[in-house]
N, C-alpha and C positions, 0 to 999 in steps of 0.2 A: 533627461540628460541633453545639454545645448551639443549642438553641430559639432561644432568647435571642438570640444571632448568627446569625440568619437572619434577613436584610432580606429577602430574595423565595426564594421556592418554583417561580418562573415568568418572568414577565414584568419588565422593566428598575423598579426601584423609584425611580429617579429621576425628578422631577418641575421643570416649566417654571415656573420665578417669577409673581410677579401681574403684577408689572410688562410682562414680556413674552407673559404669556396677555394684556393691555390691548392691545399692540403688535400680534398677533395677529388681534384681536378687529376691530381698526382696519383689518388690509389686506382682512378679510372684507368686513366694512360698507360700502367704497369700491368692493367689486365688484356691482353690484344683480344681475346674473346671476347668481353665487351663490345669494340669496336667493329667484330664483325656483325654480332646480334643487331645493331642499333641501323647498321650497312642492309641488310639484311629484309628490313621492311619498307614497301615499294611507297611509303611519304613519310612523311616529320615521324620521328623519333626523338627524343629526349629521357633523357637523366635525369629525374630532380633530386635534392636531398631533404631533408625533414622538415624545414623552410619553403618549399615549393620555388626551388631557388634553380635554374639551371648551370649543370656542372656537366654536362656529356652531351651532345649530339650528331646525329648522321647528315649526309652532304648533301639530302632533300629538302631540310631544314633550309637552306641557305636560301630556296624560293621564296619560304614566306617570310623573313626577317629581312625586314626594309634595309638597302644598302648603307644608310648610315648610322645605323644601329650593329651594325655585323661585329665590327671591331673591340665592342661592348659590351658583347649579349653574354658572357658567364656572368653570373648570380642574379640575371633577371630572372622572372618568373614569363611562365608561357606567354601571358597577353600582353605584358611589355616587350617582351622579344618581336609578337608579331603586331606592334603595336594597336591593339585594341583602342576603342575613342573612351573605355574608360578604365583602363590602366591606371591611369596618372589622377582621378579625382581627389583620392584619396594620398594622404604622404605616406602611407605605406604602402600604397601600388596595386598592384594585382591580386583579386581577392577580397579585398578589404570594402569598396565601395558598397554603395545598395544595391547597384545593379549585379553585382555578382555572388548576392543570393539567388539567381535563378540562371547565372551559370554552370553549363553542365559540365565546364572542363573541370571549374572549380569543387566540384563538389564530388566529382569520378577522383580526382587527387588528395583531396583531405578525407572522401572514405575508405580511401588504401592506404593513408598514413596510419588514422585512428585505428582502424579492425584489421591490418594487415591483411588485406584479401584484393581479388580483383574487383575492378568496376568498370561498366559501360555507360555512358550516356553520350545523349547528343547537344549539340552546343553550335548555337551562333551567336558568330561574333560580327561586329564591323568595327574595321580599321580605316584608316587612313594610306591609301595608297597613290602618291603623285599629286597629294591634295585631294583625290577625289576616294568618298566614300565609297570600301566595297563589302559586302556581303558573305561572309562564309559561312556554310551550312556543312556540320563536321559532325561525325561518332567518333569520340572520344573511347580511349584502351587504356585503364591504367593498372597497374602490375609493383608486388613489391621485389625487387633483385636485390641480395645480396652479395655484397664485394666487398674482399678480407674484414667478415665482420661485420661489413656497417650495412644497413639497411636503405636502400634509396627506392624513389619510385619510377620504375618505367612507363614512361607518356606516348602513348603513340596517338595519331588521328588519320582518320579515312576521312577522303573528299565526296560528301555525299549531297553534293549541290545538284546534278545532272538527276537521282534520285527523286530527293526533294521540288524541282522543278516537273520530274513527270507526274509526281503525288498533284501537285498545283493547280497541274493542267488538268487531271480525268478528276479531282473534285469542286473545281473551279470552273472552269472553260465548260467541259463536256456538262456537268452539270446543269450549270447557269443556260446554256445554248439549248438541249435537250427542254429547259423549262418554256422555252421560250418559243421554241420549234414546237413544241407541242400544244401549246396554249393557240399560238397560231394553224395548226393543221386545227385544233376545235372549232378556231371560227370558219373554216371552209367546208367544215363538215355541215355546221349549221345553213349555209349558205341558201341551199336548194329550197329548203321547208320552213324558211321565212319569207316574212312579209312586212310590210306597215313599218311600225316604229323599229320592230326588231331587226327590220332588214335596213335599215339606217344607221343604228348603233351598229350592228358589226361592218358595216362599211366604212363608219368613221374609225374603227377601233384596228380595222385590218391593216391597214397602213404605217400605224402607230407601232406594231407588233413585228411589221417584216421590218422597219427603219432598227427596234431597239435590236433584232436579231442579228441585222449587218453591224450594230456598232460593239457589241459584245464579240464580233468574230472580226473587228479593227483595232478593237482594245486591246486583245489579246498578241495582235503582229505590233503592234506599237508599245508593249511592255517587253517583249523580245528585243526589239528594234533597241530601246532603249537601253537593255542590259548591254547589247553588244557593243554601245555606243555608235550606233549608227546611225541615231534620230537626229534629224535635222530641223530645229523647229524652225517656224515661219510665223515670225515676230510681225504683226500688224497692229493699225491702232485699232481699239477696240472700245464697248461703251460698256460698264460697270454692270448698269441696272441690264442689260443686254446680256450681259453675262450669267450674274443671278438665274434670270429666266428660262435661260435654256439648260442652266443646271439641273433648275426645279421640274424642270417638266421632260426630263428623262427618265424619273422615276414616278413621275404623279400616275401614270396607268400602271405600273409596275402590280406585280403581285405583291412584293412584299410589302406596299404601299396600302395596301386594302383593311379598312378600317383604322386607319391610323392617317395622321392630315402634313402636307408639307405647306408652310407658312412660309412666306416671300417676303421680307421687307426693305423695298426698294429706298434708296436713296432720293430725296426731295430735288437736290441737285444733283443731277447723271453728273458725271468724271470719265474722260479718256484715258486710256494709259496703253502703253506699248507691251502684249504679247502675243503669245500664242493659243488663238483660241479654242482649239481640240484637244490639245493636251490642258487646260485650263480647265476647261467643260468636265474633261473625263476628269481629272483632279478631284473637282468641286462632287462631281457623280460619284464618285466613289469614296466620299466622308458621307455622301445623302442618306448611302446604301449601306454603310456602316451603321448608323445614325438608324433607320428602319429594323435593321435584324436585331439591334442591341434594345429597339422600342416594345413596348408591349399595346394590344389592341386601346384605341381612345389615344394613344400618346402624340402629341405632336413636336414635329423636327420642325427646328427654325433656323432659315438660309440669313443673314443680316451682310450689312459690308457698313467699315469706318473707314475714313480715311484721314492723315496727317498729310502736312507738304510735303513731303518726300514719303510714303509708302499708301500704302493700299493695307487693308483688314479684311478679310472675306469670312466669314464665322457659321459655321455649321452647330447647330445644339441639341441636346436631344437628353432626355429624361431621367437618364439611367446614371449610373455610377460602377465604375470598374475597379475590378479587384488589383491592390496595386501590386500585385505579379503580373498580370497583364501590362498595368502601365510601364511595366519597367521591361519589358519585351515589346513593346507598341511594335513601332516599324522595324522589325527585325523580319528581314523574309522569311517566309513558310511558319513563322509564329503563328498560332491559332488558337483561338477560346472556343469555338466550336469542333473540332475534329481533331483524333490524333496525330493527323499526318498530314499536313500543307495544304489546310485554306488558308494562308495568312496572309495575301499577297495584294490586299487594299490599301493599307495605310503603307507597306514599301513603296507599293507603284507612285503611291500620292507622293511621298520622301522625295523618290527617285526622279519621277518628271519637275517636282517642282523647285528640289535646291540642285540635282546638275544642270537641268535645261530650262526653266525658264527662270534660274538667277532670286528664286525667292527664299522662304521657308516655311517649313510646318509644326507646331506645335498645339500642345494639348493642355487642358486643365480638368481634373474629373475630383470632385468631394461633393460632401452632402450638402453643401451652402450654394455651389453654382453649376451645381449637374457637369453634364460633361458637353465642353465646348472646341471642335478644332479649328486653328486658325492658318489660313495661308493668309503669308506677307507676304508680297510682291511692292517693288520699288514703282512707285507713280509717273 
């Protein structure tokens, strides 16, 4: 079946008229107990009816539905209300695209429709807020209520971002830092009862070890930094192949590096271009390090860069092939192919530093013809 003729990828793309979203709207209104039930829950509450269409909701609701939307929002559905960035892919809207087979609001709502029962899941979304991309990380409530007769579904969601952000940190930070601080207390241990060659390699190795340990506990105040909007970068010229290089050799002593090879290939002719090179470094470092845990032993990652007269191409590669439920959650924070509960915060960070703060982009391509390649643009 071509693109083209596909009305949904998921959820029923039919939708309720105004007319009877109005009708709707009416046997809500008539109920005040309604109104208090929906009053009642301490964030967003909704109504939906058999369409996933909104017809009710509480005064918490009004935060996350973007102000030009407000005047509008009866018989949208949830992710057009708070507008989600893929709502609208689809012309039937919310639900329907490919990316909302592996949402969890959507599918907590269409399994209380179909089996009339409850459901939980959790579900991230990102919207568009002020132009700038944001992040929610939510458990999703849904519920079937009846009112004179009809059957609607009640939506509620919990704010489980602060949650998710602590999961991030004790399987991320403390983990990664722990691996690193301990790798390094081995080589101090060795210290005493070496000699010769061996006392040369862990002195070349020692340094290498306490540097990655400080930038893995820099990474971590500079992905804060940045959620809060408080990064400030510091845009300098910079040189291409310069760049490359200290990406690569972030992770060439790495553990995860070990038995597996990172390949560099520099440009003939170097190129300047104007950013910022810490957050660029850690960028390019954490596609490296994606690129190594997705590789298996013998595999090699390849760093590359192109460029055109107005942009830059930096390209990370690596062997593997990802499942497209993965693909279709990549950078969505605390998503994770490895654990149930928020490691998922490399390819956000990558998102997050490189299209708010250094003005470029990040995409991806993963099939069995050209393995899996990610690219930051950046304007030249």
């Amino acid at each position: 079946m071509s693109t083209e003729n596909v009305e949904t990828y998921f959820a029923s793309p039919l939708r309720t008229t105004n007319e009877d979203i109005e009708l709707e709207r009416q046997i809500i209104r008539r109920n005040p107990t309604v109104t208090e039930l929906l009053e009642g829950f301490p964030d967003l509450a909704l109504i939906l009816n058999q369409n996933r269409q909104l017809v009710a909701f509480n005064s918490k609701a009004v935060d996350y539905v973007p102000e030009g939307l407000r005047a509008c929002v009866y018989g949208m559905r949830p992710g057009e209300a708070i507008d989600c960035i893929h709502a609208h892919e689809m012309p039937a809207g919310c639900g329907t695209s490919k990316f909302c087979v592996e949402c969890g609001a959507v599918k907590a709502i269409v399994h209380t429709i179909d089996n009339k029962e409850s459901a939980i899941e959790e579900c991230r979304i990102t919207r568009k807020k002020n132009d700038v991309e944001e992040s929610l990380d939510l458990r999703v409530h849904t519920s079937v209520i009846n009112i004179d007769g009809r059957a609607f579904t009640l939506f509620s969601i919990k704010d489980i971002a602060d949650e998710k952000r602590r999961f991030a940190l004790e399987r991320i930070f403390f983990h990664d830092i722990l691996n690193t601080a301990g790798a390094l207390d081995g080589l101090i241990s060795l210290l005493p009862g070496s000699e010769g060659n061996d006392l040369i390699d862990i002195e070349e190795t020692l340094p290498k070890v306490s540097t990655q340990l400080i930038d893995e506990i820099l990474a971590q105040r500079q992905l804060l930094s940045a959620e809060s909007g408080e990064l400030v970068p510091e845009i300098i010229s910079l040189s291409l192949n310069k760049i490359l290089n200290a990406a690569g050799v972030l992770y060439t002593g790495h553990y995860l590096a070990k038995e597996k090879r990172i390949s560099i290939s520099l440009l003939e002719n170097d190129v300047e271009f104007q950013s910022d090179k810490m957050l660029l470094v850690r960028s390019i470092g954490n596609l490296i390090k994606n690129a190594l845990e997705a590789s298996r032993h013998e595999d090699e990652i390849k760093i590359s860069a192109k460029v055109s007269e107005k942009e830059i191409f930096i390209n990370v590669w690596n062997n593997s092939v990802m499942p497209l439920s993965v693909q279709l959650q990549m950078f969505q924070r605390s998503f994770s192919t490895k654990a149930p509960k928020g490691r998922g915060i490399g390819t956000y960070s990558v998102k997050l530093l490189v299209e708010q703060y250094l003005k470029g982009k990040i995409t991806f391509v993963s099939n069995e013809e050209e393995k899996t390649t990610f690219t930051i643009t950046l304007p030249r």
